[in-house]
C-alpha positions in Angstrom: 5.1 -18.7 77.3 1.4 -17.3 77.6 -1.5 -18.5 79.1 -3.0 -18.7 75.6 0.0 -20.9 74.1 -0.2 -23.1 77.2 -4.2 -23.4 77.1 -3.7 -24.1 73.5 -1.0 -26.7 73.6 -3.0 -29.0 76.4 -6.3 -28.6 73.2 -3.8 -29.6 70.9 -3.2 -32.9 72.8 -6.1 -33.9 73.4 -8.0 -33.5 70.2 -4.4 -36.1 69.3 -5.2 -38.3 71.9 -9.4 -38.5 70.7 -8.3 -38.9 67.0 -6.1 -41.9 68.2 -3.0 -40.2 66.7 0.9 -40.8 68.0 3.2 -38.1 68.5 4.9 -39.9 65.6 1.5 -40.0 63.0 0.9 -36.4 63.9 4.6 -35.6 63.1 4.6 -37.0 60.3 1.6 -35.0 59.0 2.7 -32.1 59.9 6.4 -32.5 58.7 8.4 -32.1 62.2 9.6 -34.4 64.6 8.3 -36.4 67.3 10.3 -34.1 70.1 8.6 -31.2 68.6 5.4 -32.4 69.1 6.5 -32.9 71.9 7.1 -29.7 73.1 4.2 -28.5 71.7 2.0 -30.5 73.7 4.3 -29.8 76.9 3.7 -25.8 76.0 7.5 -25.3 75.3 7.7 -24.5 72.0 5.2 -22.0 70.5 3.0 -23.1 67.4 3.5 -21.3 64.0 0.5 -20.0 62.0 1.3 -22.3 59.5 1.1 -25.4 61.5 -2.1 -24.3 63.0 -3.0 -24.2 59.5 -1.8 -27.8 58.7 -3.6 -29.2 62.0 -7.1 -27.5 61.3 -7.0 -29.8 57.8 -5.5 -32.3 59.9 -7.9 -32.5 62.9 -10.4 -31.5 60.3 -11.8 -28.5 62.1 -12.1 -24.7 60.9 -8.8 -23.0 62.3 -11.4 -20.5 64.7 -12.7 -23.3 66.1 -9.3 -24.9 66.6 -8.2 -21.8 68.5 -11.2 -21.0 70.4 -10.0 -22.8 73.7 -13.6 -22.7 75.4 -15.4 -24.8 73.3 -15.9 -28.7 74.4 -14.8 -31.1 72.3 -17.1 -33.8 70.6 -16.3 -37.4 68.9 -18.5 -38.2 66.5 -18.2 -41.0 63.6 -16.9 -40.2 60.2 -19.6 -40.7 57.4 -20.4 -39.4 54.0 -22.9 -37.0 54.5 -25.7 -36.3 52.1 -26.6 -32.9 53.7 -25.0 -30.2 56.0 -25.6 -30.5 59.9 -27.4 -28.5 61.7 -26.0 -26.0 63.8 -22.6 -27.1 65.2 -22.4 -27.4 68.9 -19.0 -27.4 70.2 -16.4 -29.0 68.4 -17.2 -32.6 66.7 -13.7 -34.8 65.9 -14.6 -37.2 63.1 -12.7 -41.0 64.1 -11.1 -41.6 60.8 -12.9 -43.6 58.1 -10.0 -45.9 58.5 -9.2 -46.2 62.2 -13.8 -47.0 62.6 -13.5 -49.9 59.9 -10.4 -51.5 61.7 -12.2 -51.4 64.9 -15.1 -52.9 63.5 -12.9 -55.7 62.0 -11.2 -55.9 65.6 -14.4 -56.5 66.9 -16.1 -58.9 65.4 -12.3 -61.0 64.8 -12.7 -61.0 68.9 -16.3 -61.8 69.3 -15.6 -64.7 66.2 -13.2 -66.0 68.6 -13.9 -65.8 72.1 -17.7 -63.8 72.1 -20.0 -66.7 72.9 -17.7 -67.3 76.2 -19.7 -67.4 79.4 -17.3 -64.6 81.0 -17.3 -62.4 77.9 -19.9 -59.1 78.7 -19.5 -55.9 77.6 -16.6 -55.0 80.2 -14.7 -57.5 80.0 -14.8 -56.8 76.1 -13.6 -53.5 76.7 -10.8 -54.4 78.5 -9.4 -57.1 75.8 -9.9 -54.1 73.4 -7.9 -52.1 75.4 -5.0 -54.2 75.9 -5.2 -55.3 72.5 -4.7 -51.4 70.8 -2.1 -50.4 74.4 -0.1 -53.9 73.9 0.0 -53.1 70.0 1.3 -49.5 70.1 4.0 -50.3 73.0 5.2 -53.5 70.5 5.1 -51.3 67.1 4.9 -48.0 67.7 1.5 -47.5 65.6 -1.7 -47.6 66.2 -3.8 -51.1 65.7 -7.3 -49.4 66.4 -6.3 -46.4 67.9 -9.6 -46.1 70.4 -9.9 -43.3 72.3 -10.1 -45.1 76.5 -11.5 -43.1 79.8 -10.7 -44.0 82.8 -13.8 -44.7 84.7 -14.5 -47.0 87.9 -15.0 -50.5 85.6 -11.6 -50.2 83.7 -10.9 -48.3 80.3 -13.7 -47.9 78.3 -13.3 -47.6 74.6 -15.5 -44.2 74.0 -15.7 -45.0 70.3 -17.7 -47.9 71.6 -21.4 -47.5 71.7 -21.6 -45.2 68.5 -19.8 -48.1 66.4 -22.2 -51.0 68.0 -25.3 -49.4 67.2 -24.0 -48.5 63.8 -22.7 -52.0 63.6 -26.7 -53.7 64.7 -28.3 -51.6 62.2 -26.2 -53.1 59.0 -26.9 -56.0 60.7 -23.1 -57.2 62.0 -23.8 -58.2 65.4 -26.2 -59.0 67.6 -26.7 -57.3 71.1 -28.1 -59.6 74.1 -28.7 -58.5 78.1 -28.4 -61.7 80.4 -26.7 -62.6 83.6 -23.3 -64.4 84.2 -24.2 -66.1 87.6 -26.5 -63.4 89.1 -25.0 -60.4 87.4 -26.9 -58.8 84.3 -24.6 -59.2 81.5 -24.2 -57.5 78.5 -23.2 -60.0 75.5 -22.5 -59.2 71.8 -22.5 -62.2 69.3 -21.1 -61.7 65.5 -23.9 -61.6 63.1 -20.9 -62.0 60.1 -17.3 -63.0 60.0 -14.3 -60.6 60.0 -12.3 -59.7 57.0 -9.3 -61.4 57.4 -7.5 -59.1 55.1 -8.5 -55.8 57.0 -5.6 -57.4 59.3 -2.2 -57.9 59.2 -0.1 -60.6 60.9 0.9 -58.4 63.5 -2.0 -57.3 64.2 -3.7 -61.1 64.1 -0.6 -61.9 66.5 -1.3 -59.5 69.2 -5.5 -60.0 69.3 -4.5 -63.8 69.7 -2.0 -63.2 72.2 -4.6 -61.0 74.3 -7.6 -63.2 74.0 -5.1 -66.1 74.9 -3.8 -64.2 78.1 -7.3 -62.6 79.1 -10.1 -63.8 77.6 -10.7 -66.2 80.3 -10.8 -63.5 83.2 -14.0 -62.5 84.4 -15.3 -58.7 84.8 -13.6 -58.3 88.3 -10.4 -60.0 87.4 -9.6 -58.0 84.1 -10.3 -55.2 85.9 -7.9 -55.5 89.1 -5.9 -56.5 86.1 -6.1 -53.5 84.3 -5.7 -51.0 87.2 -2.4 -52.1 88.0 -1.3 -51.2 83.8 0.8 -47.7 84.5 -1.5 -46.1 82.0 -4.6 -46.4 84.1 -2.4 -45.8 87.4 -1.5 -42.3 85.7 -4.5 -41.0 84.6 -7.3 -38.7 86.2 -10.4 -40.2 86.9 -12.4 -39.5 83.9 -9.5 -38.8 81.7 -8.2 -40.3 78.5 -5.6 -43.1 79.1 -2.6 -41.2 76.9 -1.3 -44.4 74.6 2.5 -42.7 75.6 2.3 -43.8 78.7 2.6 -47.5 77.8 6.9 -47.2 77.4 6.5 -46.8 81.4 4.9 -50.0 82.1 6.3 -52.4 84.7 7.5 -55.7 83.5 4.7 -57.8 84.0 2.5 -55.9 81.4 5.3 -54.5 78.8 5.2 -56.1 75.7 8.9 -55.1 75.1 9.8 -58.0 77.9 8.6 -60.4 75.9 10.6 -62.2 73.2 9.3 -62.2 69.4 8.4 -65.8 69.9 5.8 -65.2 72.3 3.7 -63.2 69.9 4.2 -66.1 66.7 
């Protein structure tokens, strides 16, 4: 296959992985199979026009831009916008409508139940989101928040993060506070509102209760030695996205398939 098929397949993935789509959501869209996305991602199966059709309304991106393989890729917030942008500059992936008001449920159901904990800063936040949306998607399959996580020196960051807190102290949901823990500044965030209950399903109640119950009482360094030792972090580039597959290689202590259906009740 040629360089361009190749270059284009490895685009293809990633703008998946930054939208917080499965192999299995984007199949669906699509109307293939999981093994043919597959081997589109892998570079061993070319891409028809048609589907590069389907995935520009899908990724929601003009089909040049889709196939021009130098351009950067952007994540920006989906909103309702009341007048065209400016210039475009790179390529900007809306997160979903959807997938931004389940994390902002997620987030304030977590900082309802465990936020005003001593230990609970900003990383140690975004490593219970983490293993809250990785725990999920190895249980069911699907994604819970479907966060887009680098892999940088303090643990998996949600990159969604920052954009949906700001957003989030403007309509005045939270609250954001710099202090210490000990004598370490400390980034805390308190819930200005409570979640809507109904914005989550039992599952999905289940396995943020299961986290916080697990982790929540782990400070920065110990959720983070935690967290490097998940297969998902150990197999990713520094600086890369943590690829949500990689969860149905995890070693026994951290798979979620070990576990019997009681633990999670």
């Amino acid at each position: 296959m040629d360089i361009f098929y190749k270059k284009l397949s490895k685009k293809i993935k990633a703008i998946r992985e930054r939208l917080g789509f499965s192999q299995e959501t984007l199949a669906k869209e699509l109307g293939i199979n999981r093994v043919a996305i597959s081997q589109i991602e892998n570079g061993d199966r070319k891409i028809s026009a048609e589907e590069i059709a389907k995935l520009s309304k899908i990724f929601n991106m003009p089909t040049d831009i889709l196939l021009d393989l130098d351009k950067d890729i952007e994540v920006v917030l989906e909103k309702v916008m009341e007048q065209k942008p400016k210039e475009k500059i790179g390529i900007r992936i809306s997160v979903p409508q959807k997938n931004l008001e389940k994390f902002k449920e997620v987030l304030l159901y977590v900082l309802s139940k465990v936020g005003s904990k001593p230990n609970i800063g900003e990383s140690v936040l975004y490593k219970l989101l983490y293993f809250i949306d990785f725990n999920y998607y190895e249980k069911y399959e699907e994604q819970l928040m479907g966060a887009t996580y680098i892999k940088n020196n303090y643990g998996p960051t949600p990159n969604e993060f920052i954009k949906i807190v700001e957003e989030m102290k403007k309509n005045g949901e939270l609250v954001k506070i710099d202090d210490k823990y000990f004598q370490y500044p400390q980034r805390k965030y308190l819930p200005l509102k409570q979640p809507d209950l109904s914005q989550l399903n039992e599952d999905e109640r289940n396995m943020i209760d299961y986290v916080l119950i697990s982790l929540s009482d782990m400070n920065a360094t110990q959720i983070n030695e935690y967290a490097h030792k998940d297969v998902p972090w150990i197999t990713t580039e520094d600086g890369g996205i943590i690829d949500y597959e990689s969860v149905f290689y995890r070693t026994s202590e951290y798979s979620m398939r070990k576990y019997d259906e009681k633990d999670l009740q």
